[in-house]
MMTF fields as JSON, N, C-alpha, C and O atoms, coordinates in Angstrom:
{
  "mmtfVersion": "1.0.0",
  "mmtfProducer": "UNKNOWN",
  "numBonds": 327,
  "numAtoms": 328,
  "numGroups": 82,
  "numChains": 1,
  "numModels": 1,
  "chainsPerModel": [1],
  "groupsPerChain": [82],
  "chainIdList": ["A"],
  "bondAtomList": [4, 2, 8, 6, 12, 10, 16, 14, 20, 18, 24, 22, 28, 26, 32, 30, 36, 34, 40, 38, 44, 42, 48, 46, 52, 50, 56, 54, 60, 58, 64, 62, 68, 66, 72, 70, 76, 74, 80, 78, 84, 82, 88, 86, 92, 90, 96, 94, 100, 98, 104, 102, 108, 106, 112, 110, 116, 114, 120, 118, 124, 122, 128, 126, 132, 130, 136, 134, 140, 138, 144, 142, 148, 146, 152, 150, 156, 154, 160, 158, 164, 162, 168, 166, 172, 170, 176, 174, 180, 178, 184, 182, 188, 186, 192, 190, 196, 194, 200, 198, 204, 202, 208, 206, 212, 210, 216, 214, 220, 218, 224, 222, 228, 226, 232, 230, 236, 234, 240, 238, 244, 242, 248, 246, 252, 250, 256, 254, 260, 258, 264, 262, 268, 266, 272, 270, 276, 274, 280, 278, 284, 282, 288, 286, 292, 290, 296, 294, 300, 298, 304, 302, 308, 306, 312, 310, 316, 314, 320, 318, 324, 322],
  "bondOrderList": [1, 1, 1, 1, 1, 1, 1, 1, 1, 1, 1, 1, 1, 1, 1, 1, 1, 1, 1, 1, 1, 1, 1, 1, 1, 1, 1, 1, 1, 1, 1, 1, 1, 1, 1, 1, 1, 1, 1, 1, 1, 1, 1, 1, 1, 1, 1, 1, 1, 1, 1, 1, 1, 1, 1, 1, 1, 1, 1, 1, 1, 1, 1, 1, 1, 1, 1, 1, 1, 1, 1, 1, 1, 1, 1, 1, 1, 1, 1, 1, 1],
  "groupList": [{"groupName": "UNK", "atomNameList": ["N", "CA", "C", "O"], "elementList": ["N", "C", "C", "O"], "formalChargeList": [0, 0, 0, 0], "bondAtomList": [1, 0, 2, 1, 3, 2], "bondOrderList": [1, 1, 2], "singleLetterCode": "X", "chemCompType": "L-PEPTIDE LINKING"}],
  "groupTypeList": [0, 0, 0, 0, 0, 0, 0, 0, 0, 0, 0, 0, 0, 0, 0, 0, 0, 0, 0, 0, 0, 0, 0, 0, 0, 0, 0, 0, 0, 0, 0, 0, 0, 0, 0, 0, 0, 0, 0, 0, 0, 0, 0, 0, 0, 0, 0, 0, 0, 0, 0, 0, 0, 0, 0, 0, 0, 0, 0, 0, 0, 0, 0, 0, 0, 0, 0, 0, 0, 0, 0, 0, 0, 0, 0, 0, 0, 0, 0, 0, 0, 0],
  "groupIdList": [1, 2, 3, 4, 5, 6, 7, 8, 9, 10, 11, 12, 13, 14, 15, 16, 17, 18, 19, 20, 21, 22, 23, 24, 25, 26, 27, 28, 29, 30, 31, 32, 33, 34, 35, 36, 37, 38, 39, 40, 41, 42, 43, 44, 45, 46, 47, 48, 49, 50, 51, 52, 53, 54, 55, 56, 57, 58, 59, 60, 61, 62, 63, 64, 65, 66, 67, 68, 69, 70, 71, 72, 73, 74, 75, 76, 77, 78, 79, 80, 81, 82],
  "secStructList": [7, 7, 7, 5, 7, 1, 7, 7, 5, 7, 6, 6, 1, 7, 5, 5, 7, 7, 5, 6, 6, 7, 7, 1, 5, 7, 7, 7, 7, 3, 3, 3, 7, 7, 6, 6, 6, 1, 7, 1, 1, 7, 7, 3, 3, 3, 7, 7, 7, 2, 2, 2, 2, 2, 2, 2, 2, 2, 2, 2, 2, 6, 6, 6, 7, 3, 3, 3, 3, 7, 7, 2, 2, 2, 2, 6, 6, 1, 1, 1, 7, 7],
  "xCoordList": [-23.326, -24.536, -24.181, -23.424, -24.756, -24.463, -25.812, -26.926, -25.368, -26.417, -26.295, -25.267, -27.488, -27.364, -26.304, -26.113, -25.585, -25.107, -25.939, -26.527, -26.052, -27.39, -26.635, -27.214, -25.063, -24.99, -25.068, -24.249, -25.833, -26.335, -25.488, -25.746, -24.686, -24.187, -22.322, -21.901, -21.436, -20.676, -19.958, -20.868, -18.739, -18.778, -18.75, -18.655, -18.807, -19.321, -20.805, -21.369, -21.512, -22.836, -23.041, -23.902, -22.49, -23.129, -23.609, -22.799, -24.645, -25.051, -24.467, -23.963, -24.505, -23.714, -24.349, -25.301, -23.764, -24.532, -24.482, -23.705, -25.5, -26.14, -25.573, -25.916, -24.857, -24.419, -23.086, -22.391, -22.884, -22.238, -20.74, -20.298, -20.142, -18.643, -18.458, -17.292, -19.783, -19.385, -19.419, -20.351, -18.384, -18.479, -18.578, -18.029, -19.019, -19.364, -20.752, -21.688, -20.483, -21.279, -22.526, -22.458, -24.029, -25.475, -25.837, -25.543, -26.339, -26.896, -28.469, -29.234, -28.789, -29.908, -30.433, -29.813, -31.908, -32.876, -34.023, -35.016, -33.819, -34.578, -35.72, -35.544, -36.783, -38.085, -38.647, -38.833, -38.978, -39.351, -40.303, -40.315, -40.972, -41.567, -41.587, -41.326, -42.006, -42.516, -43.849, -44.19, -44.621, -45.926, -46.128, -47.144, -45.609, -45.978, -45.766, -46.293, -45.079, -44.759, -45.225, -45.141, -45.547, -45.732, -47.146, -47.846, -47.53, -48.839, -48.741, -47.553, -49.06, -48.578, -48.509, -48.124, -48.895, -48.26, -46.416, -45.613, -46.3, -44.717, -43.97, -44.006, -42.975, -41.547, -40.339, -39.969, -39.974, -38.332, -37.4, -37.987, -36.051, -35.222, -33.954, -33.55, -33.133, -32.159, -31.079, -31.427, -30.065, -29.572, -28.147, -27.388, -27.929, -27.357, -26.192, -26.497, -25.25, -23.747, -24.405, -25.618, -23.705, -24.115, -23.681, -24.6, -22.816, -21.804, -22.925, -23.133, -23.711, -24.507, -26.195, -26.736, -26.955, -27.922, -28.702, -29.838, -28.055, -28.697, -28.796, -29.529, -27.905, -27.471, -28.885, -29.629, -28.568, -29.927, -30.809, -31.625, -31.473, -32.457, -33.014, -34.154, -31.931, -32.499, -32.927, -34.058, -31.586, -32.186, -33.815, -34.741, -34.015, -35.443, -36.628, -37.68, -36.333, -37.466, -37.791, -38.9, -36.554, -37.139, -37.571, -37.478, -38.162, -39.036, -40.148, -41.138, -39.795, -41.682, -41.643, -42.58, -40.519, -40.605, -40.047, -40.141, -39.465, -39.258, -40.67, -41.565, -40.293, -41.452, -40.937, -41.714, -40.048, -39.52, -37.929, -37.147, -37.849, -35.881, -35.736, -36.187, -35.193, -35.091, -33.994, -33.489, -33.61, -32.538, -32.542, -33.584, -31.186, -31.316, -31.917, -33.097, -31.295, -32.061, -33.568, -34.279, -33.848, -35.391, -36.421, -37.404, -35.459, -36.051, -35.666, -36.457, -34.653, -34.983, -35.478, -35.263, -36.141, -36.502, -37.92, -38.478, -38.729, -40.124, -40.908, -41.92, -39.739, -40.338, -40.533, -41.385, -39.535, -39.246, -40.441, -41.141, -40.682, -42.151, -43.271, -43.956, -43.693, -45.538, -46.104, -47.282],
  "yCoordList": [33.098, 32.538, 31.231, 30.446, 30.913, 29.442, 28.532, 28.709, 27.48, 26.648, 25.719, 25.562, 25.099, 24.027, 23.127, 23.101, 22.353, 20.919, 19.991, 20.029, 19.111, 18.03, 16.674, 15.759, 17.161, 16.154, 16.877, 17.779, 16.635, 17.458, 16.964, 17.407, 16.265, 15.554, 15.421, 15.398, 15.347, 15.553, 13.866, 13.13, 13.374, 11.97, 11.486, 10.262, 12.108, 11.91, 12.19, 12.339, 12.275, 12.39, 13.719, 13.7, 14.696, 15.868, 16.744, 16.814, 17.473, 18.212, 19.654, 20.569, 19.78, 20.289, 21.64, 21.425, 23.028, 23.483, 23.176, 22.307, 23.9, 23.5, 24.278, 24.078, 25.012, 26.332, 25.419, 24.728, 25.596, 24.545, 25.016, 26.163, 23.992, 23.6, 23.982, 24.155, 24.276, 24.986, 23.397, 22.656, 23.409, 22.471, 22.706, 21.738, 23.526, 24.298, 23.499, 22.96, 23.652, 23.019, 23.861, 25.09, 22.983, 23.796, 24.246, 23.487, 25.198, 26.176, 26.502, 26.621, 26.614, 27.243, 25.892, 24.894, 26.256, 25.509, 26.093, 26.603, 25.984, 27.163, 26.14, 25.199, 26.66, 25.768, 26.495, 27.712, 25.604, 26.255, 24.915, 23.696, 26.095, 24.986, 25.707, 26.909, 24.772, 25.888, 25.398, 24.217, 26.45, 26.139, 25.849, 25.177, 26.083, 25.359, 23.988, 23.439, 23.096, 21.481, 21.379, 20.2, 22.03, 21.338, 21.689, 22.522, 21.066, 21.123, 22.175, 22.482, 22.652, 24.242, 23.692, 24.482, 22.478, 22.045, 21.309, 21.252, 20.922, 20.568, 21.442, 22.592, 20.82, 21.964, 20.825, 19.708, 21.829, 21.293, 21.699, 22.419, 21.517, 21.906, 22.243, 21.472, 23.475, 23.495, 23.78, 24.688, 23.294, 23.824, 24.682, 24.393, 25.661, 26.599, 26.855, 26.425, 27.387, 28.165, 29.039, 29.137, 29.923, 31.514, 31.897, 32.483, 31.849, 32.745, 32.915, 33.979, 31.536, 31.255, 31.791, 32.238, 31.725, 32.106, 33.341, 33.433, 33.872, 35.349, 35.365, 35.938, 34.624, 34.602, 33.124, 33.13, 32.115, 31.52, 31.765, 31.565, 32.221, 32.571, 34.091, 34.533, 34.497, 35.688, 34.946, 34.989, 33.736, 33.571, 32.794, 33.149, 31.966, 31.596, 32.509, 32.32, 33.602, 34.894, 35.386, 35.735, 35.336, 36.006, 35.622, 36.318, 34.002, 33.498, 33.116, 32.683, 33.384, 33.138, 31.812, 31.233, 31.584, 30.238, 29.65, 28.529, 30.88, 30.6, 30.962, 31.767, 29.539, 30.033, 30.074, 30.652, 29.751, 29.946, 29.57, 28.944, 30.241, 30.21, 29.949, 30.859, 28.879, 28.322, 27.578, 26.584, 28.266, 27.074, 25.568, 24.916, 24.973, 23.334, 22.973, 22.8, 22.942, 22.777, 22.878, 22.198, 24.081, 23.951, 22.695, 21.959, 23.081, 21.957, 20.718, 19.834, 20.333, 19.014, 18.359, 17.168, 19.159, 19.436, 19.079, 18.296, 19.843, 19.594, 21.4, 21.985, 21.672, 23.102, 24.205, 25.086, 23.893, 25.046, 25.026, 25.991, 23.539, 23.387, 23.641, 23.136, 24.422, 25.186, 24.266, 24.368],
  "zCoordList": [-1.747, -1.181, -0.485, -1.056, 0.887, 1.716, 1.476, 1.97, 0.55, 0.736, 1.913, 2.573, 2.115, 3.434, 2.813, 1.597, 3.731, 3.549, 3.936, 5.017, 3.113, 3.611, 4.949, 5.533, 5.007, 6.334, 7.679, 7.859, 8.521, 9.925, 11.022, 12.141, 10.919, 12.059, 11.574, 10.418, 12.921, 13.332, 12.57, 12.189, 12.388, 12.57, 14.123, 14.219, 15.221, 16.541, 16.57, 17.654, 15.345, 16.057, 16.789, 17.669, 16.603, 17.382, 16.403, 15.478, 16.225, 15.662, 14.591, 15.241, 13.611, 12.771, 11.851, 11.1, 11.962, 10.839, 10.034, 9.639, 9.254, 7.88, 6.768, 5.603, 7.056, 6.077, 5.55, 6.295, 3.98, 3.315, 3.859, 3.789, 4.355, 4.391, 5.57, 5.926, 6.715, 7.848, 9.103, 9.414, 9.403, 10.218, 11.918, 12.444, 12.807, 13.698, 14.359, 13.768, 15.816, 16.375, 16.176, 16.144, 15.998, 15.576, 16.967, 17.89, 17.187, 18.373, 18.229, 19.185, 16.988, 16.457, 15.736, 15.369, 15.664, 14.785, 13.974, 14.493, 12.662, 11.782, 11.005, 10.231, 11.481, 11.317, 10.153, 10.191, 8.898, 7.673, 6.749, 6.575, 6.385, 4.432, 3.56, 3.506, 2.57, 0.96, 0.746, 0.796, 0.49, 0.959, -0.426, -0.604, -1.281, -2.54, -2.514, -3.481, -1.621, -1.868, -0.073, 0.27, 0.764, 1.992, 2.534, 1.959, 3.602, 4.276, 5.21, 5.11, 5.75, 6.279, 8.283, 9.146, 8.546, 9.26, 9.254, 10.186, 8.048, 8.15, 8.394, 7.956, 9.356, 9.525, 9.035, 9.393, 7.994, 7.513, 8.527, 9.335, 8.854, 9.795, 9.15, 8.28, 9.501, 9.093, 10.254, 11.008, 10.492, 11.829, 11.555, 10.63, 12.4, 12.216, 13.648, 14.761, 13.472, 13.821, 14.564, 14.381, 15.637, 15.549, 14.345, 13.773, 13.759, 12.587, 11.435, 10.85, 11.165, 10.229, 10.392, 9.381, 11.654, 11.88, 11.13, 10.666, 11.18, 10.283, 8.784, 7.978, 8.713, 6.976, 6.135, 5.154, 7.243, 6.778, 7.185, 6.285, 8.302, 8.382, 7.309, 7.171, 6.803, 5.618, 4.81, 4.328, 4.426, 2.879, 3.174, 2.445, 4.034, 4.093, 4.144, 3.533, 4.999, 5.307, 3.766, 3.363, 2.985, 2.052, 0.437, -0.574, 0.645, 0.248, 0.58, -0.01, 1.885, 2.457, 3.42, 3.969, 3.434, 3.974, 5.571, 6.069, 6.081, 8.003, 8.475, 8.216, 9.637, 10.258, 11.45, 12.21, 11.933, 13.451, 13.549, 12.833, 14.752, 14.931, 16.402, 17.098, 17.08, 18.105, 18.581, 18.06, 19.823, 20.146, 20.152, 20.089, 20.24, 19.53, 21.048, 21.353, 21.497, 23.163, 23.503, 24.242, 22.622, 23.053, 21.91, 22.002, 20.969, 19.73, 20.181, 19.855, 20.864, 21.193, 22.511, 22.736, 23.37, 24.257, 24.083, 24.851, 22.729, 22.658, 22.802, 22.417, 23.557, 23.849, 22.871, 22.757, 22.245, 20.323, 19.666, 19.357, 19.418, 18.468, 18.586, 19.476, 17.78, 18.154, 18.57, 18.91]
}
């Protein structure tokens, strides 16, 4: 099982997946909560690899808790976010 790594960033500052020990530039942005601790407007973020994308975005789908999958580009863009 890949848990997130909680550091997101590169030591250059560039964006990093989230999948533990994966150090790979992030491509993806996986927009999620737990509606048991969040307002059903919050989005948590997890950012993701190609390699990694599927694999976290399962494990989130199948608690109930993705709500969207978007390129980093569009997420930081403004455009990704509902």
């Amino acid at each position: 099982m890949i848990f997130p790594d909680t550091s997101a960033a590169s030591p250059a500052g560039a964006p990093i997946c989230s999948a533990k020990g994966c150090r790979a530039a992030a491509v993806w942005v996986l927009a999620w909560n737990n509606p048991k601790l969040h307002t059903p407007e919050r989005r948590k973020t997890w950012l993701a690899c190609e390699e990694h994308r599927e694999h976290l975005s399962s494990f989130l789908d199948v608690r109930g808790f993705l709500k969207d999958v978007v390129t980093l580009a569009d997420w930081e863009s403004g455009s990704g976010r509902g």
